[in-house]
C-alpha positions as CSV (number, residue, x, y, z in Angstrom):
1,X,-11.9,26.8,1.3
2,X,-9.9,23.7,2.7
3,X,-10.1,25.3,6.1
4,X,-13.9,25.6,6.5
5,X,-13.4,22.0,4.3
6,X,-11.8,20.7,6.9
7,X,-13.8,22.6,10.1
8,X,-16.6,20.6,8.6
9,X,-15.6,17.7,8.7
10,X,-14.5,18.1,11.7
11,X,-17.6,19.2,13.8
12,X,-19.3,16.1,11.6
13,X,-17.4,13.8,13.5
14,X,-18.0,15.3,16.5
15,X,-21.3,15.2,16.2
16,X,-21.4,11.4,15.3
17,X,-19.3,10.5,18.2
18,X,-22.2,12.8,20.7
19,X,-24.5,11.4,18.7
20,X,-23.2,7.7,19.4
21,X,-22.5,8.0,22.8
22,X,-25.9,9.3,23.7
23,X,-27.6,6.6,22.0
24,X,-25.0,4.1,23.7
25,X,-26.4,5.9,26.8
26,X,-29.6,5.3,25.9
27,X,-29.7,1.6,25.7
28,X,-27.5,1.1,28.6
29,X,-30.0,3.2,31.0
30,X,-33.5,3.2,28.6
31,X,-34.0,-0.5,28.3
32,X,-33.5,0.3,24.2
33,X,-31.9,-2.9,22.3
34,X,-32.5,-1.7,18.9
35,X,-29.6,0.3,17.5
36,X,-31.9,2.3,14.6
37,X,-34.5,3.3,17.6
38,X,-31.7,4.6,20.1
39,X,-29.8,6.4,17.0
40,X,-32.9,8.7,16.1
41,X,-34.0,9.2,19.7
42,X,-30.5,10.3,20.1
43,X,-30.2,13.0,17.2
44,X,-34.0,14.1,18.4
45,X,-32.3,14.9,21.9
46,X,-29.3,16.1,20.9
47,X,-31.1,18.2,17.7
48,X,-29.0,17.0,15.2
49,X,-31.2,15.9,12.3
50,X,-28.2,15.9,9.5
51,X,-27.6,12.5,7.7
52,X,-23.7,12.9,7.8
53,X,-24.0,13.2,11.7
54,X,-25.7,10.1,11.9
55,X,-23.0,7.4,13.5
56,X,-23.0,3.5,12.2
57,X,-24.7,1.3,14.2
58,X,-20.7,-0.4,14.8
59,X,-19.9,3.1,16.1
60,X,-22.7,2.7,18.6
61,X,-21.7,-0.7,19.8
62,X,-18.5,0.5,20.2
63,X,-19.5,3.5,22.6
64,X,-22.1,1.2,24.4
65,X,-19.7,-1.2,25.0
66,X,-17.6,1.7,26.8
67,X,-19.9,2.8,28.8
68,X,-20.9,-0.6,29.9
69,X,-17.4,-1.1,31.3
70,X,-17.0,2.8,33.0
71,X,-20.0,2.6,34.3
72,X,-22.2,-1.0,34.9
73,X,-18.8,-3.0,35.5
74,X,-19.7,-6.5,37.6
75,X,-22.9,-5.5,37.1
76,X,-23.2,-5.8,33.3
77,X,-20.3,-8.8,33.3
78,X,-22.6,-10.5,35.5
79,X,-25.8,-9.8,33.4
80,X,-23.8,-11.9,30.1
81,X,-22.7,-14.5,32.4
82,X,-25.9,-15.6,33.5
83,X,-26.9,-15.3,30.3
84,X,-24.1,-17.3,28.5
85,X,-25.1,-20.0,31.1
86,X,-28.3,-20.5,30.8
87,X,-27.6,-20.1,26.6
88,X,-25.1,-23.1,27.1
89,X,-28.3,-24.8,28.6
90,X,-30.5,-24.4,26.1
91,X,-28.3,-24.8,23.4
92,X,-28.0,-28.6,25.1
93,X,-32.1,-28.9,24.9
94,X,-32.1,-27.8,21.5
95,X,-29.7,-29.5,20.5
96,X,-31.7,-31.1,17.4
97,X,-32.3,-28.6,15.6
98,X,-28.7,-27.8,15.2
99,X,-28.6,-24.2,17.4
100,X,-26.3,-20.9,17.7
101,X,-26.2,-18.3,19.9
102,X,-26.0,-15.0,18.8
103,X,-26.6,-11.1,19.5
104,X,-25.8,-9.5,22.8
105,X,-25.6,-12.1,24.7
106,X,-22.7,-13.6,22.4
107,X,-20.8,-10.0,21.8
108,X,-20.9,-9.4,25.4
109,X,-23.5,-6.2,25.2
110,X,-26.6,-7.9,27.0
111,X,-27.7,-6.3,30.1
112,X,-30.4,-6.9,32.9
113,X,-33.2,-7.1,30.2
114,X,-31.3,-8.6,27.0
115,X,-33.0,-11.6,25.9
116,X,-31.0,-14.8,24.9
117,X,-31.3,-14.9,21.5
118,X,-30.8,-18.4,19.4
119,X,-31.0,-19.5,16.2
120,X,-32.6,-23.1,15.4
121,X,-32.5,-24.7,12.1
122,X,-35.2,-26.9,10.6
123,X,-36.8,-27.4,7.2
124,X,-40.1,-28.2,8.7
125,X,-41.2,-24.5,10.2
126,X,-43.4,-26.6,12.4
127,X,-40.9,-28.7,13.9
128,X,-39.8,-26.4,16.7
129,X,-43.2,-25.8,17.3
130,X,-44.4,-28.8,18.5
131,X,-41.0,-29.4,20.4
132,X,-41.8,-26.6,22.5
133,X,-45.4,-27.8,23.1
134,X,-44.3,-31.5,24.0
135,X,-42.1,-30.0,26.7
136,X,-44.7,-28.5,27.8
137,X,-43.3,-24.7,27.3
138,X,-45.9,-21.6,26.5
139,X,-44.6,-20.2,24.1
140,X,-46.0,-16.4,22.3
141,X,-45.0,-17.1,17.8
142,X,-43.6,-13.8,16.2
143,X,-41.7,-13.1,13.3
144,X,-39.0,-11.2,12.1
145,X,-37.8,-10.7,8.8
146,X,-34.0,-11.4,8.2
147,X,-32.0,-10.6,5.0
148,X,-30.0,-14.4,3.4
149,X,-27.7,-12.0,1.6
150,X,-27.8,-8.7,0.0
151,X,-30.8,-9.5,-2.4
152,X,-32.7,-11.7,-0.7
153,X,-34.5,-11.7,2.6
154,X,-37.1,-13.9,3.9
155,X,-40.0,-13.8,6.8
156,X,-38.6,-16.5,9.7
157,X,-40.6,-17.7,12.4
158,X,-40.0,-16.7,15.9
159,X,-41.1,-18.4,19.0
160,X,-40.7,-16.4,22.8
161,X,-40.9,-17.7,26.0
162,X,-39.6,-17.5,29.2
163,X,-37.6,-19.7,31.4
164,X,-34.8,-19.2,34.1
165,X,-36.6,-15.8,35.2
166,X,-35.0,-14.9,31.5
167,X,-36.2,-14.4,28.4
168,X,-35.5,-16.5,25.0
169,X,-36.3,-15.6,21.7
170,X,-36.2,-18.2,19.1
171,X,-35.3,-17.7,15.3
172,X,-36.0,-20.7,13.2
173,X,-33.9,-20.7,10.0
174,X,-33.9,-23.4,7.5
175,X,-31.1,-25.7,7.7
176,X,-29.0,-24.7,4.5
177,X,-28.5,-20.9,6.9
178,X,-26.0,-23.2,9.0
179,X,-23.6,-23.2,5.8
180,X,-24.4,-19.2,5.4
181,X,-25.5,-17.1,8.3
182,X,-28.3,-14.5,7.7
183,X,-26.7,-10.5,7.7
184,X,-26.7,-9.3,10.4
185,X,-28.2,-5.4,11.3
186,X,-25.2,-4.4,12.6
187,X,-22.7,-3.9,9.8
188,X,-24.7,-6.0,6.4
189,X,-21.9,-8.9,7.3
190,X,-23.0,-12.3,8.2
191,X,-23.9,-12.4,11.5
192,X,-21.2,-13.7,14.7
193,X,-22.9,-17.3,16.1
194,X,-21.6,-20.0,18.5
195,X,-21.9,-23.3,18.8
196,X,-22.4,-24.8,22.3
197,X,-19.0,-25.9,22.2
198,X,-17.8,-22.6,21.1
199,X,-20.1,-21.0,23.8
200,X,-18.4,-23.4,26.6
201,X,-14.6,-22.6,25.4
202,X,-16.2,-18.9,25.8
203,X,-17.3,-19.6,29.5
204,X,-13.9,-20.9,30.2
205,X,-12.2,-17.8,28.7
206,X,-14.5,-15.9,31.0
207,X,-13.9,-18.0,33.8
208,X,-9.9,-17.6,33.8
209,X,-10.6,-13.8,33.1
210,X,-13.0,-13.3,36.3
211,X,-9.8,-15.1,37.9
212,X,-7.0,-13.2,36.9
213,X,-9.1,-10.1,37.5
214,X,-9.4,-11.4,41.6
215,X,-5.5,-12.3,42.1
């Protein structure tokens, strides 16, 4: 009984680690930045359809960032840097509306087709809105609905747009989310931000890093 207990168990976690490596795989070569979306197309190729099997959307991150560094390399390290750069730029033009950088582009998952995601604070929903058509930038409004804590979520406005030959997709929070960031989808924990001076001490850190890798 505590054998096949334990052979169980075992070919569960080997199935969460195929299971999270494939959908790692997946986003790396499919263009897929949703963790949920890779996850399922995953188990559908693999044929695993068991709940147990299923790995946590940290497990994935974890894998993707693997195969990021095995097998995109400069590539992929070049992909965040342009990115972080041109974050560290607009962070500067937003700079009223109090913004952070987060997602892939922070964590150092973005690719070739990750867009640089921001969050902008203002109590008036319309304020960003007419900033961006004073500077003259065409903008497409979304939404997305973000969770405040575990018993409350809320619909935020979202403005895209591109600049830089990049994308940039804009979350406006109201300003009281600076003292408490929304959770994030990732692991139900507040999600990672940076200011633009956090953002430029990152630079750096990637700077001497790109150095000591060339010596």
């Amino acid at each position: 009984m505590h054998r096949a207990r334990q052979h169980a168990e075992t070919r569960t976690r080997e199935r969460r680690r195929r299971l999270a490596h494939e959908a790692a795989r997946l986003m790396a070569e499919g263009g897929i930045h949703d963790y949920h979306q890779a996850k399922l197309k995953a188990a559908d190729r693999l044929g695993i359809h068991d709940d147990a099997s299923l790995p946590r959307n940290r497990e994935i991150e974890e894998a993707l960032r693997e195969y990021q560094r095995i097998f995109l390399g400069p590539a992929q390290a070049g992909a965040v840097r342009q990115r972080r750069e041109a974050a560290a730029r607009a962070l500067e033009f937003f700079a009223g509306f109090e913004p952070r950088l987060v997602g892939p582009v922070l964590d150092g998952t973005a690719d070739a087709g990750s867009p640089v995601l921001l969050h902008l604070h203002a109590d008036d929903p319309d304020a960003v809105a007419r900033f961006l058509e004073e500077h003259g930038i065409p903008a497409e409004p979304r939404g997305r609905r973000l969770r405040l804590d575990r018993e409350r979520s809320f619909d935020a406005p979202v403005w895209v747009f591109s600049a830089e030959d990049l994308a940039f997709d804009l979350t406006v929070l109201p300003s009281q989310a600076l003292r408490q960031a929304p959770l994030s989808a990732l692991d139900e924990k507040p999600v990672r931000r940076a200011s633009l001076a956090q953002l430029r001490q990152l630079l750096a850190e990637d700077e001497i890093a790109g150095y000591e890798l060339s010596l």
